[in-house]
Backbone as ProteinMPNN parsed JSONL, in Angstrom:
{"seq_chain_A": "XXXXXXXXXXXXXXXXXXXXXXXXXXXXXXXXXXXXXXXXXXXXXXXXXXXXXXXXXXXXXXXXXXX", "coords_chain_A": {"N_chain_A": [[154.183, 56.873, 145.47], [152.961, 55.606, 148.385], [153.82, 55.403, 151.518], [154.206, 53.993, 154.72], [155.281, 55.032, 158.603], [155.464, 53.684, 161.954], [155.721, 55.011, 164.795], [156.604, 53.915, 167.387], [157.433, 52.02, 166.691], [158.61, 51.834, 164.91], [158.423, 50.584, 162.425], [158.153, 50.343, 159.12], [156.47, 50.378, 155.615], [155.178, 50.074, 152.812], [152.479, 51.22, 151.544], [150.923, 51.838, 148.935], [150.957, 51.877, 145.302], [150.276, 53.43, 144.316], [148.155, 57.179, 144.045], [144.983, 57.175, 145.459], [142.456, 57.941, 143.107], [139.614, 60.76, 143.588], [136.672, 61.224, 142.315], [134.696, 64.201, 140.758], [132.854, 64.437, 141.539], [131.828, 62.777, 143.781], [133.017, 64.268, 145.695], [131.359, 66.223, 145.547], [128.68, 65.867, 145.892], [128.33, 64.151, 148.097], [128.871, 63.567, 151.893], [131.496, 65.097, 153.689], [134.66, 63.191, 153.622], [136.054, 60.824, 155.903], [139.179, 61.264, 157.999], [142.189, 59.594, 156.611], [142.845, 56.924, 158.717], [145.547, 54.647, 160.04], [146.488, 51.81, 161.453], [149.376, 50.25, 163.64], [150.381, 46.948, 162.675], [151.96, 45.215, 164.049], [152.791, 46.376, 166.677], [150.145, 47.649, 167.323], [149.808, 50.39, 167.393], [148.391, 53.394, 167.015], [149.107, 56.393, 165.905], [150.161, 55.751, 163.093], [152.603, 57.556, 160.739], [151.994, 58.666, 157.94], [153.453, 58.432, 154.431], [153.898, 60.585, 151.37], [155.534, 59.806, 148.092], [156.804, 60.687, 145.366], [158.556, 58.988, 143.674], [160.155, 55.671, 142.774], [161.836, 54.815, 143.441], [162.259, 56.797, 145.825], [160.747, 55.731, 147.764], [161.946, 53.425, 148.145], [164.506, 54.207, 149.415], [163.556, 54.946, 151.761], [162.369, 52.786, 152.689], [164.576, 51.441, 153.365], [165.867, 53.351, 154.981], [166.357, 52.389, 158.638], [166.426, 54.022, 160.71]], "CA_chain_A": [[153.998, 55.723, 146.325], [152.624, 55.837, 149.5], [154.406, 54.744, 152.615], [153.77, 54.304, 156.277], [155.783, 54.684, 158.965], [154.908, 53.748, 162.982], [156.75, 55.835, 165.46], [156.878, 53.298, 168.735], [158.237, 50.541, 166.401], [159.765, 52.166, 163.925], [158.465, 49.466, 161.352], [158.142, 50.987, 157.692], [156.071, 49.732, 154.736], [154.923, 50.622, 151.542], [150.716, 50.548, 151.284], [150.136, 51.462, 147.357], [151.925, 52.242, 144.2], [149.615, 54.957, 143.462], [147.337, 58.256, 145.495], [143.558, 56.719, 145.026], [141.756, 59.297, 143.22], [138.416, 61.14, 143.571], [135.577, 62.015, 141.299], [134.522, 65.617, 141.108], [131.221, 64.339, 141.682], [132.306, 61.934, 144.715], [133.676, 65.323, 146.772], [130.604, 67.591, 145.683], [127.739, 65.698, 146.899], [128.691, 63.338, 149.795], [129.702, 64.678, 152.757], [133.358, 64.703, 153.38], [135.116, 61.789, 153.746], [137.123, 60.639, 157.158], [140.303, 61.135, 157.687], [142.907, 57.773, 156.577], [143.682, 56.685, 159.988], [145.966, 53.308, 160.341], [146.688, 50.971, 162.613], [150.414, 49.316, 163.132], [149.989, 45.387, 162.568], [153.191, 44.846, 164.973], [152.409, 47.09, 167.752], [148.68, 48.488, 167.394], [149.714, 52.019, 167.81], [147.248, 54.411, 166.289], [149.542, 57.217, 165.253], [150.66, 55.73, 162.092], [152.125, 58.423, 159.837], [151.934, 58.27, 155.873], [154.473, 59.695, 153.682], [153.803, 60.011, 149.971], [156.424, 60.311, 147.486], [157.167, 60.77, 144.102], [159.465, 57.981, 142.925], [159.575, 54.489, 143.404], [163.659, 55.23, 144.43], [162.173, 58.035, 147.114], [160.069, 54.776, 148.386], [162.89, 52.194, 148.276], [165.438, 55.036, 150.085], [162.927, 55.444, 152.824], [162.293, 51.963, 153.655], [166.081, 51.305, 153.424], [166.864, 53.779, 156.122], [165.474, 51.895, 159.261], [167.242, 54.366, 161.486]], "C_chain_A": [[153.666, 56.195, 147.726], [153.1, 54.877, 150.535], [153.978, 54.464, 154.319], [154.961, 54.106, 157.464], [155.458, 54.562, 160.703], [155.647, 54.606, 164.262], [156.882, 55.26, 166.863], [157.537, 52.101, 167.987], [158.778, 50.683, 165.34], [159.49, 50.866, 162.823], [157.617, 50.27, 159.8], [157.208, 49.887, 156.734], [155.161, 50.597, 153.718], [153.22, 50.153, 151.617], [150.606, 50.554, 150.045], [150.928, 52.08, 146.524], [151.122, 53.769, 143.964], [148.667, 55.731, 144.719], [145.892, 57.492, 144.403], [142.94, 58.233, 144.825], [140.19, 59.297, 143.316], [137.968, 61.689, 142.648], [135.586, 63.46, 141.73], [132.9, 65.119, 141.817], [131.243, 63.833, 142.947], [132.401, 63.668, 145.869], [132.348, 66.592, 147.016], [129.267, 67.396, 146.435], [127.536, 65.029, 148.414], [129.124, 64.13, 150.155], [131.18, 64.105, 153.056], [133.653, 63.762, 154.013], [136.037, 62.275, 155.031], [138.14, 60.787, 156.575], [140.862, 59.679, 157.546], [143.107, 57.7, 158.232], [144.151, 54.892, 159.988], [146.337, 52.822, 161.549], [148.193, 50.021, 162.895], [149.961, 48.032, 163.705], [150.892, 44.943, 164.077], [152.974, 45.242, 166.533], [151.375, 47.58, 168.409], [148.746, 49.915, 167.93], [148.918, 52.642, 166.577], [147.517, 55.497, 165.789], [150.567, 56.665, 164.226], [150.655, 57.054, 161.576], [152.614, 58.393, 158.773], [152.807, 59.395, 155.807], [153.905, 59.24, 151.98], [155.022, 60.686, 149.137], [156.423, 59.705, 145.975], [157.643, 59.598, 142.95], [159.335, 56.906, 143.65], [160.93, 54.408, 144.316], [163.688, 55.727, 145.573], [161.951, 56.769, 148.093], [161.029, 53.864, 149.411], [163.696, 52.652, 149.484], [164.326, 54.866, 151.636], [162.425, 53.647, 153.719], [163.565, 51.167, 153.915], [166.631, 51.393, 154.823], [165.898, 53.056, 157.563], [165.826, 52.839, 160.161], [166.831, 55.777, 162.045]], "O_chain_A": [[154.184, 57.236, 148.128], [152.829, 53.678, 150.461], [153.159, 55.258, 154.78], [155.627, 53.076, 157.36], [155.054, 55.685, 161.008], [156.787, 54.195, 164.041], [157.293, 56.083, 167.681], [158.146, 51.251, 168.638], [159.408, 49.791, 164.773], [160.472, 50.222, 162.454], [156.44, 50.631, 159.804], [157.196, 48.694, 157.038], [154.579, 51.65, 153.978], [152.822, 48.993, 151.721], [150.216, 49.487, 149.572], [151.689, 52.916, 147.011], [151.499, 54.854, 143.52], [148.439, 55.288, 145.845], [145.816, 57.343, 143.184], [142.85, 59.198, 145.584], [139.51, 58.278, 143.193], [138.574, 62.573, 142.043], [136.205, 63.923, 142.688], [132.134, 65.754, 142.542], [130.487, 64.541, 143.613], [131.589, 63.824, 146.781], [132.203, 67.424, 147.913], [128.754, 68.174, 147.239], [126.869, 65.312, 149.409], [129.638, 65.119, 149.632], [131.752, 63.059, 152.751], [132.99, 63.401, 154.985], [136.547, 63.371, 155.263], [138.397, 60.655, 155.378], [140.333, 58.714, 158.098], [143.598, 58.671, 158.808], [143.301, 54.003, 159.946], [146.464, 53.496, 162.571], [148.16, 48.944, 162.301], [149.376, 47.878, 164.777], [150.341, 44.391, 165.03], [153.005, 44.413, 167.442], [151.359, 47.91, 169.595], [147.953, 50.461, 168.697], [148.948, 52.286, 165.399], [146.604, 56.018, 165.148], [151.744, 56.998, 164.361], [149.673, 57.796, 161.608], [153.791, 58.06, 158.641], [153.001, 60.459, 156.395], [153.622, 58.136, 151.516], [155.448, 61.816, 149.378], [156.122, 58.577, 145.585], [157.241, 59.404, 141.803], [158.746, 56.817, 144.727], [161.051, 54.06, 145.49], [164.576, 55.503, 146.396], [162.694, 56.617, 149.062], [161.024, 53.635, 150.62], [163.763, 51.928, 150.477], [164.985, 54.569, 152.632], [162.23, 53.44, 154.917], [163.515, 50.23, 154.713], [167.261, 50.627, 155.552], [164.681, 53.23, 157.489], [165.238, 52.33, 161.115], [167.54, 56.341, 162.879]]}, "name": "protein", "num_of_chains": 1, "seq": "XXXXXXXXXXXXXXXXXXXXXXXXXXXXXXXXXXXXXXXXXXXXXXXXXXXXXXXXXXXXXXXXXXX"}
């Protein structure tokens, strides 16, 4: 699961159940893709930073702790 978290507002949220994948073909001829960059909805700070994790429990735990 992939998470986000904003670091001036401390507001957490879950973006997708799953990592979006790539073709082999997608990576060999285009040129490389941008980096993700988000935006927080709440605040509009621009250093959102993503966490991805494993379990949907890792997910739950992480938007639990607000702290």
């Amino acid at each position: 699961m992939i998470c986000a978290e904003c670091p001036r507002c401390r507001r957490r949220s879950i973006i997708s159940s799953e990592m979006p994948r790539l073709q082999p073909s997608e990576t060999e001829d285009d040129k490389a893709l941008p980096p993700i960059s988000l935006r927080c909805d709440l605040c509009g700070s621009k250093k959102v930073r993503i966490y991805n994790f494993t379990s949907p429990i890792e997910a739950v735990r992480f938007m639990a702790n607000r702290g």
